[in-house]
C-alpha positions in Angstrom: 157.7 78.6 110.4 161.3 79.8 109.5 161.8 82.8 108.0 164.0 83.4 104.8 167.4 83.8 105.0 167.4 87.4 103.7 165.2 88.3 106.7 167.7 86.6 109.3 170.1 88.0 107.7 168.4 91.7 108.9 167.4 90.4 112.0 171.7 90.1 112.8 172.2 93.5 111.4 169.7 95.1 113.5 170.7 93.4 116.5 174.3 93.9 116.1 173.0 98.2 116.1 171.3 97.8 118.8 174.0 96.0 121.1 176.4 98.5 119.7 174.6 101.1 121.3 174.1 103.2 118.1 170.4 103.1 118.4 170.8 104.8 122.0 173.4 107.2 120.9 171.2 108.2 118.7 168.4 108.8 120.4 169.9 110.6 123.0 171.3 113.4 120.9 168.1 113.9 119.2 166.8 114.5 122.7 169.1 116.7 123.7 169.1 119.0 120.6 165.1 119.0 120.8 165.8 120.8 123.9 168.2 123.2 122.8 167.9 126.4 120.1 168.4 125.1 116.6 171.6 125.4 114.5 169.9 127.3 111.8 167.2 129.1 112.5 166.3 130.4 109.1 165.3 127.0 107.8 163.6 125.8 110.7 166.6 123.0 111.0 168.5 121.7 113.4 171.7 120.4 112.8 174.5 119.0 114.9 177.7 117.3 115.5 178.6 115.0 117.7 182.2 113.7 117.2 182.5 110.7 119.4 185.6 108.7 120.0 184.6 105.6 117.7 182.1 107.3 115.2 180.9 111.1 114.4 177.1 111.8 114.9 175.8 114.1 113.0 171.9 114.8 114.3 169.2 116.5 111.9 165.3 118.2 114.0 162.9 119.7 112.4 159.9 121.4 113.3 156.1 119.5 113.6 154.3 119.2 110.0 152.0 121.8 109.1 151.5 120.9 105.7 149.2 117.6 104.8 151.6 114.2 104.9 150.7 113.7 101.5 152.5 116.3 99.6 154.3 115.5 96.9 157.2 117.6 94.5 157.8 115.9 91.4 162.0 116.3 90.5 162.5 115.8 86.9 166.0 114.1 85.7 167.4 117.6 84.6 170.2 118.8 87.1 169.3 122.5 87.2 165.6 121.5 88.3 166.8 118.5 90.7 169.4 118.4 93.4 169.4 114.9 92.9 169.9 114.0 89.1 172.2 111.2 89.9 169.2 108.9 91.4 167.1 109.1 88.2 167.5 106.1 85.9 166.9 104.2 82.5 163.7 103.1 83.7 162.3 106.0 86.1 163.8 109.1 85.1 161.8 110.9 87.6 160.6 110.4 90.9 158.6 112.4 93.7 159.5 113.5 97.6 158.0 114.3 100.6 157.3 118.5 99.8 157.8 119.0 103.7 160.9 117.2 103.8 162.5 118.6 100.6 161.6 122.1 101.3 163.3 121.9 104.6 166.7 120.3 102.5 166.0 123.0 100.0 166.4 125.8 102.9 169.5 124.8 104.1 171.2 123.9 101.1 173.8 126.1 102.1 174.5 124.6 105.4 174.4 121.1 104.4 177.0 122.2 101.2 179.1 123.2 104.1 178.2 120.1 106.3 179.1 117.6 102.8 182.6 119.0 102.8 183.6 118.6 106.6 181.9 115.2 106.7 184.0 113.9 103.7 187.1 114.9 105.1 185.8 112.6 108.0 185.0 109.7 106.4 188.4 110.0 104.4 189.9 109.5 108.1 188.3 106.7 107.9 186.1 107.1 111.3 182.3 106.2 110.9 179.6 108.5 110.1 175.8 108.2 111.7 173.7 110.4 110.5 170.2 110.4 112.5 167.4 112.1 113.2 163.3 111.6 114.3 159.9 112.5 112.7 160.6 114.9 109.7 164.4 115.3 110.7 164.9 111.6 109.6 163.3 112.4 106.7 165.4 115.1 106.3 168.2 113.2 107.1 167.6 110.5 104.8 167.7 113.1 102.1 170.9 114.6 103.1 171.7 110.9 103.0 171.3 110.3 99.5 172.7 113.6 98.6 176.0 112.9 100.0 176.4 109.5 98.8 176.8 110.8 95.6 179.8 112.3 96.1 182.1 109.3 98.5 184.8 107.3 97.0 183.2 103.5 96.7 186.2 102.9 98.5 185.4 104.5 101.6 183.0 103.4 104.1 179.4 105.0 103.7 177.6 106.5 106.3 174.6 104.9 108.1 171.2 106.5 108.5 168.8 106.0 111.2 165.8 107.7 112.0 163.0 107.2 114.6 159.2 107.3 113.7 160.0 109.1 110.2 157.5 110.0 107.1 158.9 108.3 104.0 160.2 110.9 101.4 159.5 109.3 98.2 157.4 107.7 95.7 157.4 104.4 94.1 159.9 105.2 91.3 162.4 106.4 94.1 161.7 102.8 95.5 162.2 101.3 92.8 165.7 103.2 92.0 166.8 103.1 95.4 166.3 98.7 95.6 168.3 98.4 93.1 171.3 100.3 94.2 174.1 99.8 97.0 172.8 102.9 98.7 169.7 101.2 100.0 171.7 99.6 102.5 172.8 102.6 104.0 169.3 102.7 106.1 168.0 101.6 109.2 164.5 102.8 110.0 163.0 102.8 113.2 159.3 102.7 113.7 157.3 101.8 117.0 154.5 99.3 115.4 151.6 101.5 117.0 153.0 103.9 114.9 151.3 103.9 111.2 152.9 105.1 108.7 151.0 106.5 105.5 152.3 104.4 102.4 149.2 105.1 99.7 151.7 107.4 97.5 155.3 107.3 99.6 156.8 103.9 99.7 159.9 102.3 102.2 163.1 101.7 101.1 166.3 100.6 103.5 166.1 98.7 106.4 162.9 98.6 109.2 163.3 97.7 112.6 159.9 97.7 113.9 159.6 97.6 117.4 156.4 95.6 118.9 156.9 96.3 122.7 159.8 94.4 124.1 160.1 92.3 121.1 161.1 94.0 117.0 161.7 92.4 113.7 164.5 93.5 111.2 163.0 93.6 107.2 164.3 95.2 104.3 161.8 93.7 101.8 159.4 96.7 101.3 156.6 94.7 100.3 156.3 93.3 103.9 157.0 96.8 105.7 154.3 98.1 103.8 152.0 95.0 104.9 153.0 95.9 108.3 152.6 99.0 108.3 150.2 100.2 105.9 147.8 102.6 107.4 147.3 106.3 108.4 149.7 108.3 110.8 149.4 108.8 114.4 149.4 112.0 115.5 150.8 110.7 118.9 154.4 111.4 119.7 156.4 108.1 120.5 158.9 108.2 123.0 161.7 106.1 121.0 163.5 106.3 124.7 161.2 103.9 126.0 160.7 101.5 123.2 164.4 101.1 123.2 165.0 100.5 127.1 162.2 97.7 126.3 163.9 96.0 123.8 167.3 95.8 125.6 165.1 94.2 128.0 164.2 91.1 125.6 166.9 91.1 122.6 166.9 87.2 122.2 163.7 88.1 120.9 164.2 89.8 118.1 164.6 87.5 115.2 161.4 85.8 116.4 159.5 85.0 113.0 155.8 84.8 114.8 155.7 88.6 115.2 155.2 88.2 111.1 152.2 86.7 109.9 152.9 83.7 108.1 151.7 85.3 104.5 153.8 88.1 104.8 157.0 85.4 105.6 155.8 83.4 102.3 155.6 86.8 100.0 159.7 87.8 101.3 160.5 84.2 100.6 159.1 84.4 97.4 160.6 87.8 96.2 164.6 87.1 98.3 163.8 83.7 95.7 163.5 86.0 92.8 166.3 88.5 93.4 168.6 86.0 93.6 167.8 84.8 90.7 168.7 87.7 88.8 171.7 88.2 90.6 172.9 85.2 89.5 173.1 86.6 85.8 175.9 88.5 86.6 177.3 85.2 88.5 176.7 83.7 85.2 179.3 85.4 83.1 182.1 83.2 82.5 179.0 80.6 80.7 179.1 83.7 78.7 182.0 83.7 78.0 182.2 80.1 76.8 179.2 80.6 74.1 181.3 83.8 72.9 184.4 82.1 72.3 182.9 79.7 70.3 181.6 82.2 68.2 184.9 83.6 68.0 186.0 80.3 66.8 183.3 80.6 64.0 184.2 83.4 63.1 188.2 82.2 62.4 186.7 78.6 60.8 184.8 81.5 58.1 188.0 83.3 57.8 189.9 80.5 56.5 187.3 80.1 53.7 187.2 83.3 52.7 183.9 84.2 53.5 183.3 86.1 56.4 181.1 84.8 59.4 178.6 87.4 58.8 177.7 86.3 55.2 178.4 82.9 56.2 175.7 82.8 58.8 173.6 84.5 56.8 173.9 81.9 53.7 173.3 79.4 56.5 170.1 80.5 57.6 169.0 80.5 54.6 169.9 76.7 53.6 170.4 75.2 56.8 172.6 72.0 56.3 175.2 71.5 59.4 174.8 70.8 62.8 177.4 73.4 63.3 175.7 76.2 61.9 172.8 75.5 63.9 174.7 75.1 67.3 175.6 79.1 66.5 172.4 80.1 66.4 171.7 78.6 69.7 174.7 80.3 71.1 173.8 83.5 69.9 169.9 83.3 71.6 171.7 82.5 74.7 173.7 85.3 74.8 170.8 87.4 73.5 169.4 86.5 76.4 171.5 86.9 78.9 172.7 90.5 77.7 169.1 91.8 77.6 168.5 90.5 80.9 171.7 92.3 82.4 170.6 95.7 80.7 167.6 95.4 82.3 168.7 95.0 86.1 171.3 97.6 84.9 168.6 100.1 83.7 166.4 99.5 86.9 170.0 101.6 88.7 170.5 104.9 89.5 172.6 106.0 87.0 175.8 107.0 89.1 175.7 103.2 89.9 176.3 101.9 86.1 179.7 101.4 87.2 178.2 97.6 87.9 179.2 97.1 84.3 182.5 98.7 84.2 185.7 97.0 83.6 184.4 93.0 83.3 181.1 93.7 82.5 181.1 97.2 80.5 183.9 95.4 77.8 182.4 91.9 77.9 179.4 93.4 76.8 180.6 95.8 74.1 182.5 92.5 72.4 179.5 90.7 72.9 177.4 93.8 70.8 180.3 93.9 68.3 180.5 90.4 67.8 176.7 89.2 68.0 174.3 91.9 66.7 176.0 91.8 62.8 174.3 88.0 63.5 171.1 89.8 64.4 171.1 92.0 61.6 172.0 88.5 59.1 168.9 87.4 60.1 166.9 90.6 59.8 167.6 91.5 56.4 166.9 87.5 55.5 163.3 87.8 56.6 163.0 91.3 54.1 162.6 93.8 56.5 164.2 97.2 56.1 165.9 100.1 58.4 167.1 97.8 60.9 169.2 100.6 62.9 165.7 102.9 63.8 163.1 100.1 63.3 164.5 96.6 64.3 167.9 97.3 66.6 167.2 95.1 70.4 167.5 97.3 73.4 170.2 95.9 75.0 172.7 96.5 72.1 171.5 100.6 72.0 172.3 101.2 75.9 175.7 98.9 75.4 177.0 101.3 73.4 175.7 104.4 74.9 177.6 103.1 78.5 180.7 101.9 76.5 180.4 105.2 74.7 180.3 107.0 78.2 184.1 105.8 79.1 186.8 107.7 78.2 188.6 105.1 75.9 191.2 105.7 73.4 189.5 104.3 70.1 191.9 105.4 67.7 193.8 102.1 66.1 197.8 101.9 66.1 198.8 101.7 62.5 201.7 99.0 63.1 198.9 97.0 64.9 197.4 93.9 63.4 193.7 93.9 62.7 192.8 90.3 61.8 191.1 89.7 64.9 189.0 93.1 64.7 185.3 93.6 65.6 184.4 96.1 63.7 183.3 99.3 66.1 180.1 99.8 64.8 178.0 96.9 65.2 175.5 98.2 63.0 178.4 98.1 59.8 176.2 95.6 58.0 172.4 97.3 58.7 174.3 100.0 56.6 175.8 97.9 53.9 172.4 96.0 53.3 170.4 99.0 53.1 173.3 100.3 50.5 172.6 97.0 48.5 169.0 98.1 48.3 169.6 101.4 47.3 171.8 99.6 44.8 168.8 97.8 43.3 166.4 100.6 43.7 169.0 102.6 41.3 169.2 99.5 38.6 165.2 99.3 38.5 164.8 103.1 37.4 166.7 102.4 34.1 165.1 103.8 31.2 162.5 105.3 34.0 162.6 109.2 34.1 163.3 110.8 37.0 166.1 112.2 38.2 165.1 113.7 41.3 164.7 110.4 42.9 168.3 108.9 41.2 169.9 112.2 42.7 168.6 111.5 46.0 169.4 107.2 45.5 173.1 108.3 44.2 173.2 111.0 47.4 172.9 107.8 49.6 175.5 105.7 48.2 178.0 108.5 48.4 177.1 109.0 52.4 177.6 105.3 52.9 180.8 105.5 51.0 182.1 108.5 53.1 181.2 106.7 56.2 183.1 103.4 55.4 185.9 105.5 54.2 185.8 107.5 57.9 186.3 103.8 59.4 188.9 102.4 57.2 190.7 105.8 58.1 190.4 104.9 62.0 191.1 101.4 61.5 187.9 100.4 63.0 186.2 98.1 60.8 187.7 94.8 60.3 189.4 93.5 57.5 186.9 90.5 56.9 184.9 93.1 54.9 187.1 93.2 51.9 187.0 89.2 52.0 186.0 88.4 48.2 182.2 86.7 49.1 181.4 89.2 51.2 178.1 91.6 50.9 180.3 94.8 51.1 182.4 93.2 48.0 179.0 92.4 46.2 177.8 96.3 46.9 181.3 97.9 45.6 181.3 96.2 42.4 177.8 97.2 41.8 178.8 100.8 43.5 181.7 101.0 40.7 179.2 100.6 37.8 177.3 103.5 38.7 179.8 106.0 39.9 181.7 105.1 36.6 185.1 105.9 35.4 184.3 109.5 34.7 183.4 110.3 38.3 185.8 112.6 40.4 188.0 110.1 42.3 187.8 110.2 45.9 190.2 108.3 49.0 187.8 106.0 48.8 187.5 104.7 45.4 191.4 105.3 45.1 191.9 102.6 48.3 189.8 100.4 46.1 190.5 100.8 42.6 194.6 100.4 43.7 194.4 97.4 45.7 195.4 98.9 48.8 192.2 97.0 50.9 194.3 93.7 50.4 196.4 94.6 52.6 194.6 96.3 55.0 195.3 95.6 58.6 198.5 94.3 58.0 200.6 94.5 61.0 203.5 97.3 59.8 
């Protein structure tokens, strides 16, 4: 049986490491410094560097595990409690490591501070890192790993990792951070298949070249590592030294699919089948893009009838009568859709890797919130339901603007600029104006009803939702179609008028509206 093309694909990277000579390399450093005094003697760990002519090695050995292999140390998301904040995510904003492993990092923070800035400055010279190490130094090192990733320039090549026979240092919400995110290819784990591997709390992530005596497979789908490896660890040492002067022995070998079973080929199918699928959502934008320009297209048809497309679909839901009104609704589950399912794969990330939806993604997203959820909220408010913003607002339209909030953008509005095309900045603009409208009519149905606690409080919230649309208008961030004659916010200031009366204090509000001046609103200057 053939194996899937993701697991070929593994089978050519760890091949290509191993004729490079990497693999060796590595091995033979860890070697030598096992021999030697360690580098840091307080912590228990050895550190070293090896600058090579085509790559700098930089080798991490620890001390035998006293401590059971099971240990766990739960890191919050907080920074001051976690040296690694920037791994938490949406989804898991917590995870657990390997206690030996972390209280070895933990020792030597110091050291490795020092070690983050020289290795930088080597990667910026653009000559590649290795960092390595066996047993609990690749765990360590796969920590040290992590931490520095956080702090390289995406533009910059990232280091490679590769230990020999090493515990796994985390739990399955670092898994599942860790497969979602570009840093997961940053490691190559080597494990001698007599060697088991405990995986009842820790799980794998990266790359597994697992070595089955002159013959190995490359898989990075954890499911199948764990398969393979599942059990309880060996307490026998494993000379990496030999296993790898076996496999240069046999390297055609290597990508032989029999050394899986055939159910464990059939599950990585299955799930390489399933990631690509979601990949292809982001493949999938310019469609997107197509369903949102014929809403924009709406949205200009409404214009010219002086109604605005919010009030127009709404009115359309309602009484249904053209294909054309129906062909938006459509549209808008499509992109519902697709938007919820991007948020998602987003919110599985670490959350130093949201940069996925920068530029392209992070604005075609925020139009797509500005221009869509008003639609949402149409058909919210049709069905009678109340508080849409804390009861009835999707997911993927909250963490849209909290990402697009993130980015340092200037949101003020130039006053000579023309605002005829504007999506109004908050998308929830019409939650608010709807639950004015009911405030509105809770007002009208206390007449000739005592009590004036309740009208004080009723009043108090008209005035709020004045002062924020006057806050808006004074940013130029909400669009002009508001003041459009058939629109709900027209409906709620006439009935807003009537109540405040003439006697009321004026305010820039009511002045804007009582002069005129919202007719020509957004007027290029």
């Amino acid at each position: 049986m053939e194996s899937s093309s993701s697991s070929l694909k593994c089978s050519a990277l760890g091949k290509l490491v191993l004729s490079s000579g990497l693999l060796h390399s590595s091995w033979s450093k860890i070697s030598e410094i096992h021999k030697s005094p360690y580098s840091n003697q307080d912590s228990g760990l050895g550190i070293k560097i090896y600058r090579e002519e085509k790559f700098t090695l930089v080798v991490f050995v620890a001390p035998p595990i006293f401590t059971s292999s099971s240990d766990s140390t739960l890191l919050p998301g907080k920074e001051n409690e976690n040296p690694f904040p920037f791994l938490c995510s949406e989804n898991n904003p917590s995870f657990s490591l390997h206690t030996p492993a972390f209280k070895l990092f933990t020792s030597a923070y110091k050291s490795l501070t020092y070690l983050k800035s020289e290795l930088l400055q080597t990667l910026e010279s653009e000559k590649p890192v290795i960092i390595t190490g066996a047993s609990l130094g690749g765990s360590v090192a796969s920590l040290y790993t992590l931490w520095l990733l956080d702090t390289i320039d995406p533009k910059l090549k990232r280091p490679l990792c590769i230990t020999f026979g090493s515990p796994l240092i985390g739990d399955v919400s670092l898994q599942q951070i860790l497969e979602n995110s570009v840093r997961n290819s940053c490691f190559l784990h080597v494990v001698a298949a007599q060697t088991r591997i405990r995986m009842d709390f820790f799980k794998p992530f990266g790359t597994f070249l697992i070595c089955f005596d002159s013959r190995c497979v490359c898989i990075e789908d954890p499911v199948a590592v764990t398969e393979l490896l599942n059990g309880v660890h060996d307490s026998e040492q494993v000379d990496y030294g030999q296993v790898l002067r076996r496999l240069d022995q046999s390297m055609l070998s290597m990508a032989d699919s029999r050394l899986i079973p055939e159910a464990v080929i059939k599950g990585m199918e299955e799930r390489a089948e399933m990631k690509t699928l979601r990949f292809d959502m982001f493949k999938k934008l310019n469609d997107m893009k197509i369903s949102m320009a014929y809403i924009e297209w709406y949205k200009k048809k409404c214009r010219d009838v002086k109604i605005g497309y919010y009030d127009r679909f709404k009115t359309q839901l309602a009484f249904p009568s053209k294909e054309f009104d129906i062909k938006i609704k459509n549209h808008k589950i499509e992109l519902n859709r697709y938007w919820k399912s991007v948020v998602e794969e987003v919110e599985k990330k670490p959350q130093s890797d949201i940069s996925i939806l920068k530029r392209r993604f992070l604005f075609s997203g925020n139009n797509y919130r500005r221009m869509i959820e008003p639609l949402d909220i149409a058909e919210y408010y049709l069905e009678g339901r109340k508080e849409y913003r804390t009861s009835g607002r999707s997911r993927q339209y909250v963490m849209l603007e909290k990402w697009f909030g993130m980015e340092p953008i200037e949101k003020e509005r130039r006053k000579n600029r023309d605002l005829s095309d504007l999506l109004t900045f908050d998308s929830c603009f019409w939650a608010e104006v709807e639950e004015s409208l009911i405030v509105i009519n809770q007002l009208n149905t206390t007449v000739g009803v005592r009590d004036d606690a309740r009208e004080v409080l009723l009043t108090r919230k008209l005035v709020e939702f004045e002062e924020y649309v006057w806050e808006m208008i004074r940013k130029r961030e909400v669009s002009p179609e508001i003041f459009l004659e058939k629109s709900s916010f027209m409906k709620w200031w006439k009935e807003y008028k009537k109540i405040k009366g003439f006697n009321s204090p004026p305010s820039y509000f009511t002045e804007f509206m009582n002069t005129g001046k919202y007719k020509s609103y957004g007027q290029s200057q």
